[in-house]
N, C-alpha and C positions, 0 to 999 in steps of 0.2 A: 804750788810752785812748779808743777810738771811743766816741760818744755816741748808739747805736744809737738811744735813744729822741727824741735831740730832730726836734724838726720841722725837714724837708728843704727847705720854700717859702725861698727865700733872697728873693723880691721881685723887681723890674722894675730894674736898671742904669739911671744917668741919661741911658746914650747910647741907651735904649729898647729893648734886648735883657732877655730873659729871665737871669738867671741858672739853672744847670744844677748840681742838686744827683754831686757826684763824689767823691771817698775819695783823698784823696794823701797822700805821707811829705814831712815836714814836714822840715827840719833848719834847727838854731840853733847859733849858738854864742854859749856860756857866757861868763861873766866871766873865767874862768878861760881860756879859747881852749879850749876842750872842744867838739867838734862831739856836738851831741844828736840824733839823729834820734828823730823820734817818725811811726810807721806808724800808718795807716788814719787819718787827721785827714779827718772830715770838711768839704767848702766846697763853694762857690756858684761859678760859674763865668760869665761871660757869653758865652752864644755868638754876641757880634756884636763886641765888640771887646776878648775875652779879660781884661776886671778878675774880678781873686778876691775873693769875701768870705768871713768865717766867722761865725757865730754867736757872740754873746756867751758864751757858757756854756763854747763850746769855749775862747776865747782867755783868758778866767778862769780854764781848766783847765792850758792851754801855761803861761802867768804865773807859776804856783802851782809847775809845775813845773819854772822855771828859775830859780825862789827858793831850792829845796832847794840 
């Protein structure tokens, strides 16, 4: 499911840290109590006081796939 194309700039954190584009396994669970892992999810990382983001396109994607 990686989104090799989208753009990696994740932008500036409010606490003025960079976020740091990095590649993690994601795990959800289901409606159902199903643990989902889903590898290589791209996200933004802040290296000054550790907040995650992700891209819209990607968590549109996670969404979509915890609908099936």
């Amino acid at each position: 499911m990686p989104l090799a194309s989208e753009n990696t700039w994740y932008g500036i954190c409010p606490c003025g840290g960079a976020y740091d584009p990095r590649v993690v396994e994601v795990r959800l669970t289901n409606q159902a109590g199903k643990v989902i892992v889903l590898p290589r999810i791209p996200q933004g990382a802040c290296s000054v006081c550790g907040s995650r983001v992700y891209k819209l396109a990607v968590l549109q994607r996670i969404e979509a796939l915890m609908r099936q």
